[in-house]
PAPAMI-499010 format. One record per residue: residue in one letter; x, y, z of N, C-alpha, C in turn. Coordinates in steps of 0.1 Angstrom, whole numbers, plus 5000, padded with zeros to 4 digits. Layout:
BEGIN
aXYZXYZXYZ/...
//
This chain:
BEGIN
x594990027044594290127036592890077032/x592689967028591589877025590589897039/x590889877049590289887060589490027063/x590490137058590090247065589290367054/x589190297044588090337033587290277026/x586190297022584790227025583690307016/x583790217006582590306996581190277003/x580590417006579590457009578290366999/x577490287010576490187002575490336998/x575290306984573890416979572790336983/x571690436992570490376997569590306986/x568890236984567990236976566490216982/x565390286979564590316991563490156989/x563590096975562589996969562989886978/x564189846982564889766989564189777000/x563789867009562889897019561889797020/x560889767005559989697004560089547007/x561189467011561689387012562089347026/x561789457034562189417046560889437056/x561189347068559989337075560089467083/x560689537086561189697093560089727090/x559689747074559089867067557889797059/x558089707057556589647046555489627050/x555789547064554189557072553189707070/x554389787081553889907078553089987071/x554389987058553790047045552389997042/x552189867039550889777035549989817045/x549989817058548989857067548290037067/x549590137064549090237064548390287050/x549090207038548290207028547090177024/x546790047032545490027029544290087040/x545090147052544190247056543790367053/x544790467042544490577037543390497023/x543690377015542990347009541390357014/x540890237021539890267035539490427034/x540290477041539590647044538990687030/x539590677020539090757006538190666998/x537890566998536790476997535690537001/x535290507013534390547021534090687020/x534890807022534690947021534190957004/x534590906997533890916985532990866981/x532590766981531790676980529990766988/x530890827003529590897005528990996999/x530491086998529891216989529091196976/x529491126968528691036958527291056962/x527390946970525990896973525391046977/x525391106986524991226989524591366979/x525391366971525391416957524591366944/x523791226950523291206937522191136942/x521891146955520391126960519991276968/x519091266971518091386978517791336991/x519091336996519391337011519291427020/x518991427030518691517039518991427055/x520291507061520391487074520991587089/x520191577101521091697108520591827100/x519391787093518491927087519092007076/x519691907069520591947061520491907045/x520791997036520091917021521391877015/x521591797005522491697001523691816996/x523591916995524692016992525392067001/x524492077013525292127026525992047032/x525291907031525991787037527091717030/x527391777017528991787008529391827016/x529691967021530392037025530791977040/x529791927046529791927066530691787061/x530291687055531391587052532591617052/x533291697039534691717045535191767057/x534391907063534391947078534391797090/x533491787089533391637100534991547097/x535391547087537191437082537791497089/x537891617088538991697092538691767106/x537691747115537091787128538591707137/x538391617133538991557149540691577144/x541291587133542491627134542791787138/x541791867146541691997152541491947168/x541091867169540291807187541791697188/x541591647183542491547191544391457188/x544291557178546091577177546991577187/x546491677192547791657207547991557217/x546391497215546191347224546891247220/x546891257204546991147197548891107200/x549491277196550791267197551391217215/x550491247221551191187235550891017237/x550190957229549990847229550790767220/x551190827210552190747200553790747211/x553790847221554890867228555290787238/x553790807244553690647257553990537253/x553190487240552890327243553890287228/x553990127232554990107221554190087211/x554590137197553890157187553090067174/x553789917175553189817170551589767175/x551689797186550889747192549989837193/x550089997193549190077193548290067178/x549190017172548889997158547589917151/x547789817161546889687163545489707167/x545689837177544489847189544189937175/x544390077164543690127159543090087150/x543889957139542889857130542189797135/x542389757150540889667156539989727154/x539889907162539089987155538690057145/x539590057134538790047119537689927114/x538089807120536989707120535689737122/x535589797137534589817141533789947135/x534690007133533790117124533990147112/x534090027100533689957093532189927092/x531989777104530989737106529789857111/x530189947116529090037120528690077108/x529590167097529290167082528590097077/x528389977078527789857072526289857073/x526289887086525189867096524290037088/x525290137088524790277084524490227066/x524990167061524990137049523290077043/x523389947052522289867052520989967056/x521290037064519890137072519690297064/x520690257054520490377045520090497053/x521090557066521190637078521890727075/x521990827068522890907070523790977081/x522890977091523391057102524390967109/x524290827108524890767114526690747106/x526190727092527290737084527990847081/x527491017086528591107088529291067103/x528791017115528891027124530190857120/x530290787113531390727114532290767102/x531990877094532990957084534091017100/x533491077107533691147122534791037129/x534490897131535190807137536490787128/x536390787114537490757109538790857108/x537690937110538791097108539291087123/x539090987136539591047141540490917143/x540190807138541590707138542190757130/x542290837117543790877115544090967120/x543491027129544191147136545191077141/x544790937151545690887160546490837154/x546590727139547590667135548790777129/x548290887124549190977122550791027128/x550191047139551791087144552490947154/x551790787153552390667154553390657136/x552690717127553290657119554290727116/x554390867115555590957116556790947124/x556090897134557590867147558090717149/x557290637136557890497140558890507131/x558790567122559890557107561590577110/x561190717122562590717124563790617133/x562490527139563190407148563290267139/x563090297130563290147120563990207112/x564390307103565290317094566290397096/x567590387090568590437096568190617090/x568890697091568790837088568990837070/x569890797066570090807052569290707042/x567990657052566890537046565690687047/x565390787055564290817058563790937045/x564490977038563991037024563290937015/x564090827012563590677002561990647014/x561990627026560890597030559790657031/x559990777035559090887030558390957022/x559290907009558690916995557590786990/x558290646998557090556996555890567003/x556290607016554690627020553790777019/x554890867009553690957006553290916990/x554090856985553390816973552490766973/x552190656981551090516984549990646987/x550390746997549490787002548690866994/x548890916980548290976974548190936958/x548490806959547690686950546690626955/x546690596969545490566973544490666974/x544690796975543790896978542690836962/x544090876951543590846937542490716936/x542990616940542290466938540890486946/x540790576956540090536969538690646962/x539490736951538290806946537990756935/x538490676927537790606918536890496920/x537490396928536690296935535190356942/x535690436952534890496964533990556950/x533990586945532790676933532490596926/x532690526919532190406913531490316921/x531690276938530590186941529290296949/x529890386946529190516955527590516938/x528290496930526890516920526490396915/x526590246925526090136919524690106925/x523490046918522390006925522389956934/x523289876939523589796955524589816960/x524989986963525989986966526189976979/x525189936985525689936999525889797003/x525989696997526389546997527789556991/x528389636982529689646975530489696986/x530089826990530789916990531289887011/x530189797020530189757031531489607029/x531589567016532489397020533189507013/x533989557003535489657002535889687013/x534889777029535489847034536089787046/x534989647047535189527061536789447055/x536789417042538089347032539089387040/x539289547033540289637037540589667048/x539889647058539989657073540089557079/x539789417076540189287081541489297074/x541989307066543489297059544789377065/x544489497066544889577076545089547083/x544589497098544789457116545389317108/x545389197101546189087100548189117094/x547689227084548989247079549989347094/x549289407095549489487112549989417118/x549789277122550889167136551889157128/x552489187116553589177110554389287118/x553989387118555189527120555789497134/x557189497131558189487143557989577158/x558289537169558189587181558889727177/x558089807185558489957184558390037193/x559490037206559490067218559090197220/x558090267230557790377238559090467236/x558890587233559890697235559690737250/x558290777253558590857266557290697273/x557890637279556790557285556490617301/x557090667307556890757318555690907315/x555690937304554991027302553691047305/x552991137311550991167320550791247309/x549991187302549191207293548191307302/x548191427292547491577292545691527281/x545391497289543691487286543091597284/x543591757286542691877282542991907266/x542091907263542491887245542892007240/x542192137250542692257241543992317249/x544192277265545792277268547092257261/x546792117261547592037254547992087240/x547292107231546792187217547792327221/x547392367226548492477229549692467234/x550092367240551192337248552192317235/x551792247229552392147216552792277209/x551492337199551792457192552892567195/x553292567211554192677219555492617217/x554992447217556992377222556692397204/x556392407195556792327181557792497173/x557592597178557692797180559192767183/x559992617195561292647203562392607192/x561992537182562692517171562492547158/x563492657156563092737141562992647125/x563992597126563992477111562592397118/x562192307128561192217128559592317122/x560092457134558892527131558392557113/x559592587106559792607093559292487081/x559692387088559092257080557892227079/x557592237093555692237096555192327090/x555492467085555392577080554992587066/x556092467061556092467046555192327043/x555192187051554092117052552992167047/x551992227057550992277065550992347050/x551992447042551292517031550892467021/x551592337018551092237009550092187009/x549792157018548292097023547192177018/x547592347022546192447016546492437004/x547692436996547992436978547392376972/x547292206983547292076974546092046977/x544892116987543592106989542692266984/x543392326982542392436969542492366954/x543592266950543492216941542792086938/x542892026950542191896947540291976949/x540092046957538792086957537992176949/x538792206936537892256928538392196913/x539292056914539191996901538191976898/x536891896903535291866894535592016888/x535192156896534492256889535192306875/x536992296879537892306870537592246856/x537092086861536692026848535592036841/x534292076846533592076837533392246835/x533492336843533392446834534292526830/x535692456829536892566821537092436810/x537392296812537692216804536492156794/x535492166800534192126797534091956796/x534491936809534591746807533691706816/x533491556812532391526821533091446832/x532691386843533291276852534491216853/x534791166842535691076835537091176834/x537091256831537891386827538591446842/x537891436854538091506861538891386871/x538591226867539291136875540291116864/x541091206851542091166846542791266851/x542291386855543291506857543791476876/x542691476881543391396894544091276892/x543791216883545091106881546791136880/x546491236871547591296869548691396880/x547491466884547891526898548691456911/x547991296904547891176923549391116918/x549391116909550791006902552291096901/x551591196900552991326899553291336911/x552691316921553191356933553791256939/x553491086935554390966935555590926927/x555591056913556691046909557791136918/x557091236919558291346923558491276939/x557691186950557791156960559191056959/x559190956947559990846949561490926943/x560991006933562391066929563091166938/x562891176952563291246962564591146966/x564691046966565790986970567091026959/x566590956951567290976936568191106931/x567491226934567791366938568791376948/x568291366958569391346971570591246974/x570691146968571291056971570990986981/x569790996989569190936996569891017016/x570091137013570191227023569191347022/x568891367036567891487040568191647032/x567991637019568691767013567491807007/x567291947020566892007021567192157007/x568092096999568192196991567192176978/x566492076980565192016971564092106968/x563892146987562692256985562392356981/x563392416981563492526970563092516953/x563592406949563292326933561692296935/x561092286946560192186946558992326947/x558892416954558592556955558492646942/x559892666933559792676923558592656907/x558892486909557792436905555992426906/x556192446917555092456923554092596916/x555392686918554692806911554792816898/x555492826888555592826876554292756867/x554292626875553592516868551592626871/x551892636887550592696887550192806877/x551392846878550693046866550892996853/x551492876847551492816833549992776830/x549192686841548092646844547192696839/x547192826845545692946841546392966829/x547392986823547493036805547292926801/x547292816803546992686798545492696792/x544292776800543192776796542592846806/x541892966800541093076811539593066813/x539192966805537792956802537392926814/x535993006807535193036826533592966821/x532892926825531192886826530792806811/x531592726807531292596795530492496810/x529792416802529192336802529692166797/x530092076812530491956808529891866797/x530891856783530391776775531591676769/x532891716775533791606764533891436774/x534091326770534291246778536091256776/x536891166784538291186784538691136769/x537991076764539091036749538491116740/x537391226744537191306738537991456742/x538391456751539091556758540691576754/x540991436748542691396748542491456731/x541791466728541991506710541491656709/x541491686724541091866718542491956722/x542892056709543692126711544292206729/x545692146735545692226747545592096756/x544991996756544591906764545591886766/x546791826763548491786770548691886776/x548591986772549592106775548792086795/x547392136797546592076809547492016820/x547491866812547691766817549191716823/x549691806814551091826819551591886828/x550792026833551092096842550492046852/x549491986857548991876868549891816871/x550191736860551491646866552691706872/x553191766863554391886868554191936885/x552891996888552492046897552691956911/x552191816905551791656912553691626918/x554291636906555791616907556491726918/x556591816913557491906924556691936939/x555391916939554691886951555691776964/x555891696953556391556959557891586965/x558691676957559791736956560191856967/x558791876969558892026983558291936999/x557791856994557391807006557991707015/x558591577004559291487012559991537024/x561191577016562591687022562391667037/x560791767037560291867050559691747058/x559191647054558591567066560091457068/x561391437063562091407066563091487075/x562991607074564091687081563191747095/x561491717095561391717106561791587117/x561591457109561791357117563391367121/x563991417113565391417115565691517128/x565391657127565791747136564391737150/x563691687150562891707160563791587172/x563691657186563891567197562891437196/x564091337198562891167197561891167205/x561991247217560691197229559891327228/x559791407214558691457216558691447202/x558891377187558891347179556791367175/x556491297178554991207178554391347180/x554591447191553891537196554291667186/x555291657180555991757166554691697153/x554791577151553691547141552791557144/x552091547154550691567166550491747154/x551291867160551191967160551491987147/x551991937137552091947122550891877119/x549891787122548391757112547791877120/x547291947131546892037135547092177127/x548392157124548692317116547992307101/x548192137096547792067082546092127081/x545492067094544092087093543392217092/x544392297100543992487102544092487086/x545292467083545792537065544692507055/x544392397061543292307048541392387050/x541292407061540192487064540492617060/x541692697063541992797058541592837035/x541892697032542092707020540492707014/x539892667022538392627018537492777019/x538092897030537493007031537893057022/x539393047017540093117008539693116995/x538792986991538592976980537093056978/x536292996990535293076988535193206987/x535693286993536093446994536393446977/x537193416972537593416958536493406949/x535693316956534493246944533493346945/x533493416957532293506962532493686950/x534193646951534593786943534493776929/x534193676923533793626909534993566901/x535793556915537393466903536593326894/x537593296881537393166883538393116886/x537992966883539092876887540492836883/x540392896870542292936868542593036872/x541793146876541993276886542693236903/x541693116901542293056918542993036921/x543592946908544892856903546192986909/x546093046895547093206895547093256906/x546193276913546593326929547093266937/x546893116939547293036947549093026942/x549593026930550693036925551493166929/x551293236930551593356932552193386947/x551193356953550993336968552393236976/x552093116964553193056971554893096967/x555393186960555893286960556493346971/x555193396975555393466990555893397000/x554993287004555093197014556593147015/x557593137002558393016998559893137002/x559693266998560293406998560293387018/x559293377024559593417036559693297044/x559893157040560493037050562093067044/x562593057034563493047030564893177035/x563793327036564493417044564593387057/x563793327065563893257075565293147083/x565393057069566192977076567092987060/x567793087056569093067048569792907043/x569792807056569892707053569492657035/x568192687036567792557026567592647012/x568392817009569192846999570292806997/x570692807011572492767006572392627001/x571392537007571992387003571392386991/x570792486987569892456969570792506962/x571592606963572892636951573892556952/x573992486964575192406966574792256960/x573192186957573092086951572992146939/x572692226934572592286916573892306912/x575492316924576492296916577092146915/x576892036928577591996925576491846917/x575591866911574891806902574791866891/x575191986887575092016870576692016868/x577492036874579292076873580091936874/x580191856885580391746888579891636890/x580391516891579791356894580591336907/x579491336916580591296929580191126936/x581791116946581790966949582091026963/x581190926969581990956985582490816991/x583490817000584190717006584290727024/x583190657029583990647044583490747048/x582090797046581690917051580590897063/x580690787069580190757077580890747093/x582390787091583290837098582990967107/x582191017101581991157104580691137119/x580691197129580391117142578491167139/x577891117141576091177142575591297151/x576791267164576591387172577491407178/x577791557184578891567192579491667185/x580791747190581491817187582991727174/x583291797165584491727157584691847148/x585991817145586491897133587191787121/x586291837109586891847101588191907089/x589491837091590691887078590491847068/x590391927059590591897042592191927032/x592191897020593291987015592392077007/x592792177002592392306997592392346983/x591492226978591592276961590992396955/x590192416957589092526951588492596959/x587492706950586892796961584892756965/x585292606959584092536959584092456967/x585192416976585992286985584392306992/x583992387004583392407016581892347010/x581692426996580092326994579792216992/x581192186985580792026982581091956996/x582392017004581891937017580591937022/x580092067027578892067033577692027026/x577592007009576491967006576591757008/x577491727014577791597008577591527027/x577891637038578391587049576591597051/x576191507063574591517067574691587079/x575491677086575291787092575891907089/x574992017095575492067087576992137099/x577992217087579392207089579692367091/x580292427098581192577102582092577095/x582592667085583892627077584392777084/x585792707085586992877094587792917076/x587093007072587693067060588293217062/x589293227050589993377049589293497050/x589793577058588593647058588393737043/x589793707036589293787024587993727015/x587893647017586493557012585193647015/x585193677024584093727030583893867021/x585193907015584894037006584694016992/x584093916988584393876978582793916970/x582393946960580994006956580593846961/x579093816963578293716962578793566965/x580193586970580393436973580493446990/x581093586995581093617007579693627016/x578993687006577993727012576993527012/x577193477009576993327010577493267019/x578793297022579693227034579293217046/x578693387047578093457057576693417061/x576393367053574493347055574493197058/x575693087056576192997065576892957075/x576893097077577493117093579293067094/x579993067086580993017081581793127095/x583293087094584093177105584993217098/x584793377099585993447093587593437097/x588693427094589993447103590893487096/x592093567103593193607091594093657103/x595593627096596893577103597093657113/x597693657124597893757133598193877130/x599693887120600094057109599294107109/x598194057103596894137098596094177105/x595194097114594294137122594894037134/x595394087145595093967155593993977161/x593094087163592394057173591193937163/x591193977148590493887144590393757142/x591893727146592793577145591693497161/x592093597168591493567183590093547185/x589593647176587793587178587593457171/x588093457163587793317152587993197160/x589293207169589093097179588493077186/x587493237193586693167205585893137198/x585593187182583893127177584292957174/x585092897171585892757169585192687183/x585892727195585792667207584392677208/x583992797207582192847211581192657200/x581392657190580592617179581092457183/x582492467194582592337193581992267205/x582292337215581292337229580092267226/x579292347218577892317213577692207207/x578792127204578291967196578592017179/x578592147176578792177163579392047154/x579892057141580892037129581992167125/x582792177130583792247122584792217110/x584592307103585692227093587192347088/x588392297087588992417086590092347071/x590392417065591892407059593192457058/x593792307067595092357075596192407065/x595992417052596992497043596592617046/x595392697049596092827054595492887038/x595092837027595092877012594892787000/x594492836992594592736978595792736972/x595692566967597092506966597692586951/x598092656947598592676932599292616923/x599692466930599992356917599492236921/x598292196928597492106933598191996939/x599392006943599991976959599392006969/x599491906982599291986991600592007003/x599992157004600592227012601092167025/x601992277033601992267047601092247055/x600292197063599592247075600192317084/x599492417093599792497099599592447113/x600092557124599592477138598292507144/x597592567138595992617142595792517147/x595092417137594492267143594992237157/x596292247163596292197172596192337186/x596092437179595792487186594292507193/x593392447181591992447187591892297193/x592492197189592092077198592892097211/x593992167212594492187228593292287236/x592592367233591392427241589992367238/x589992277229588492237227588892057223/x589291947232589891847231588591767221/x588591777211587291657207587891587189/x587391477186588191417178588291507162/x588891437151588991517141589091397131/x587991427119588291367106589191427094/x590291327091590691377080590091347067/x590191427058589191417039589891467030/x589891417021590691497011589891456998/x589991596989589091616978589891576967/x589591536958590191476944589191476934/x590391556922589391576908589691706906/x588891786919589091956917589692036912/x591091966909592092026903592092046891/x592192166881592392216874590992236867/x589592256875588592296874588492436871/x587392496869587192676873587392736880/x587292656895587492726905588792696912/x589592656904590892616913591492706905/x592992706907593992826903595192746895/x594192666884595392566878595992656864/x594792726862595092826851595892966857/x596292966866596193096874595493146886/x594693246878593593296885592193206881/x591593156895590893106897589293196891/x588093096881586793176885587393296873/x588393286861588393316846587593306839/x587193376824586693276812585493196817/x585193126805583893016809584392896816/x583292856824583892716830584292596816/x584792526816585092416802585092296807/x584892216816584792136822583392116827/x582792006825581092016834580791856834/x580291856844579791666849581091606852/x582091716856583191576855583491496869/x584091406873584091336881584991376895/x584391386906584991416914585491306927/x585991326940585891236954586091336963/x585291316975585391326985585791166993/x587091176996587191087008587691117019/x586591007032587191067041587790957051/x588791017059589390877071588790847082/x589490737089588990717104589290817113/x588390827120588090897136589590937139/x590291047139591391077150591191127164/x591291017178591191087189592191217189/x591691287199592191397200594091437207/x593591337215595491257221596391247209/x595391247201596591167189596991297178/x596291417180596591517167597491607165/x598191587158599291697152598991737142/x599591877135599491867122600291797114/x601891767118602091637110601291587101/x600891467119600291357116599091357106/x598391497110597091497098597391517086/x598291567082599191647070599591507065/x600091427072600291287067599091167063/x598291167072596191127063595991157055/x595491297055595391397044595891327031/x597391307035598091297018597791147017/x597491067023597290907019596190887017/x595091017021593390987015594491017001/x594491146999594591216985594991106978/x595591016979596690926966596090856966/x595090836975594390646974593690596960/
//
């Protein structure tokens, strides 16, 4: 018994930090997103506060062509980038791209010293286009170093880092950007950080070629399309890039009109505007790390929905937070923390910063999760591409707005609103990731669950799952707890049931009922069984046939063996414990009475070893079954 049940290790993602898998990494890609926002700030700075002129351009235009120029080559050379993270093994690709941050570094230096503008957008241009390339190496190495139930915890660390360094790289980057010698400061930070980088870099473990066979497509706008068409063949991957890609325009109309936000609705000076991006940068590191924590350190996808939520609420709180339009910057930030409303501000930034973190992990984990491994790189390739359109997109969007006389909490309220819509039609899309958000909202506000041995359950391939049948809650808590997702074969009277049926159904669940009643319906249910199992599916069924009415279990029936005799593939037995005599069980009777009276209580899912299929009776499962139950 000891042998054949196995408390499930809880991931912890900080543990990650600790290991050579993941620390090189993390350190290397951190201190190159640090790098990028140094420098990109540092120039705009400087450009903003001298009477620059380059490329015929006066120091206002040349704000603008700067961001454009960052974000140019993640439009040009994405799809290159993704077939190169594909070919070559990825440590090493790693190496060759901090050699060249070195070098264009040093050209910086050189643009620095020569007080050259032209030359120093033209290596803003170079940098934007090494992270084009490190981008989708760094997306598709994650999923070959950490196991599947590590890739939410790691996710969250490297988007947290990623947008605390955004934070650090704009305080730094702007502080040596307004020093009298800043081009002696601001040239050893950037050479520091990029000699530290390529050394920390020979750390990261060998990281073998997915497709090393693969002929790299050198037509940039072929290729670009090629990617965009395969990313359309999968609806959840398409959907994630989808919801990505929207955060990006959310989280870049917001980072791009904080200065204006601050000095003419808040009326703050400088200082004010790097506390509210503070707030913004750290929220989205809270809500990044608390994505494990939420999940249990599984791809639950029922997050996004919470995180979407948030997103809006906080935005339309935002603009009532404060509607003021054309004040004049005058408070410094400890003069700003003592004026009436200032928390209230600062809170919803954060909040905004938090469920950001909360909508986004999920989706860059459940792409790495559901995307094919040998075209993984070329799925992230085509997600910064979609990132970069959204983010350009957001910049017209704002203008058009600014042209129509909104202001900036006008912007705010729109962009809130909007995402609304956006969140309304991924979600109608893929039903998935409502059902798994009602299914985490019950069994985290109702119950405390333990799982056992749930790694029995096979990664791929066709299997059925037996349970015993306590409640009319059994199927969520299995499928919110199992990491694929599961076919449950239910009564068909369920299916009539107000609002629980029509749930069953948007899970694709399989209806069936006894021969008496419907045979021909008894009959389809099995080919959809065989059909769902063919395909590699999870089925799950419960061989009582019903809910138990004195929390015994029942008979099993001969179904089970009637679908492993046409569909031979193995079967886990599980059995639920606790359920009994909850709300939704029939300990009182009638099940789903009165108020629930019970809440947080403790539950189990345990499950057993692998049954080959040679081996299944109902007996024999009827006999697992009861020796999980008792354990």
């Amino acid at each position: 018994m000891s042998k054949q049940i196995n408390m499930t290790k809880e991931p912890n993602q900080f543990a990650l930090l600790k290991e050579r898998r993941f620390l090189p990494f993390f350190l290397t890609q951190t201190l190159g997103a640090l790098n990028d926002n140094v420098f990109k700030n540092a120039l705009v700075i400087m450009i903003g506060f001298q009477s620059v002129s380059a490329f015929g351009m006066n120091n206002k235009l040349l704000v603008t062509a700067a961001a454009i120029v960052f974000i140019l080559p993640f439009l040009l050379f994405s799809a290159t980038s993704g077939q190169i993270a594909e070919k070559f093994e990825k440590s090493r690709s790693i190496r060759f791209v901090k050699i060249a941050e070195i070098f264009i570094m040093a050209l910086a230096t050189l643009g620095l010293y020569l007080n050259n503008f032209e030359l120093l957008i033209g290596v803003l241009f170079l940098m934007g286009t090494q992270s084009t390339i490190f981008g989708p190496i760094k997306y598709g190495l994650l999923p070959q170093h950490l196991e599947e139930d590590e890739l939410v915890g790691g996710n969250g660390l490297i988007e947290s880092s990623t947008f605390l360094a955004i934070l650090i790289g704009t305080i730094v980057g702007g502080a040596l950007g307004e020093l009298g010698d800043s081009a002696l400061w601001l040239s050893g930070t950037l050479l520091i950080f990029s000699i530290l980088g390529y050394w920390i870099s020979r750390s990261i473990p060998h990281t073998p070629a997915v497709a090393p066979t693969l002929k790299i497509n050198w037509n940039l706008y072929s290729e670009t399309i090629t990617n965009l068409r395969f990313l359309g063949t999968n609806k959840v991957v398409f959907l994630a890039v989808l919801g990505i890609s929207w955060f990006w325009f959310y989280g870049a109309v917001f980072l791009a009109q904080i200065i204006s936000y601050t000095q003419y609705t808040l009326a703050g000076t400088g200082s004010v505007a790097i506390l509210v991006l503070a707030t913004f940068s750290i929220g989205i590191a809270i809500g990044s790390i608390l994505c494990e924590k939420l999940s249990g350190g599984r791809i639950e996808i029922g997050l996004v929905p919470i995180g979407a939520i948030g997103l809006s609420v906080f935005a339309i709180d935002l603009y009532f937070a404060n509607t003021s339009s054309g004040l004049q910057a005058t408070y410094n930030w400890v003069e700003f923390l003592n004026i009436s409303g200032s928390l209230h501000v600062l809170i919803d930034f954060i909040c905004i910063g938090i469920f950001g973190g909360i909508f986004t992990v999920p989706l860059y984990a459940l792409l790495q999760q559901r995307s094919e491994k040998e075209f993984l790189s070329r799925i992230i390739a085509s997600n910064n591409i979609m990132n970069a359109l959204f983010m350009v997109v957001s910049g017209l969007f704002a203008m058009i707005l600014l042209a129509f006389d909104f202001s900036i909490p006008e912007i705010f309220l729109v962009t809130g609103i909007i995402n609304i819509f956006v969140a309304i039609y991924v979600f109608s899309k893929a039903p998935e990731f409502i059902t798994r958000f009602i299914t985490w909202c019950l069994i985290n506000t109702l119950y405390r669950m333990r799982q056992l041995n749930l790694s029995s359950i096979p990664k791929k391939d066709g299997c059925v799952l037996v349970c015993n049948h306590v409640s009319f809650v059994d199927a969520l808590i299995i499928g919110g707890y199992c990491k694929r997702n599961v076919r449950f074969v239910m009564d068909h009277r369920i299916f009539k049931m107000p609002i629980v049926g029509g749930f069953f159904k948007i899970i694709g669940a399989i209806p069936i009922a006894p021969a008496h009643e419907d045979a021909e319906m008894k009959d389809r249910a099995f080919d959809q069984i065989a059909e769902a199992l063919e395909q590699g599916e999870v089925v799950c069924i419960f061989p009582e046939g019903k809910l138990t009415a004195n929390g015994e279990l029942g008979e099993f029936k001969q179904g089970i063996e009637k679908i492993i005799a046409r569909t031979p593939v193995p079967v886990v037995p599980m059995a639920l414990k606790g359920l009994w005599g909850s709300w939704f069980s029939r300990s009182g009777g009638e099940a789903m009475k009165g108020l629930p009276k019970r809440f947080y209580s403790k539950i189990e899912l345990v499950v057993g070893d692998l049954i080959p299929a040679e081996n299944v009776t109902s007996e024999y499962l009827q006999e697992q079954v009861l020796i999980l139950k008792c354990a």
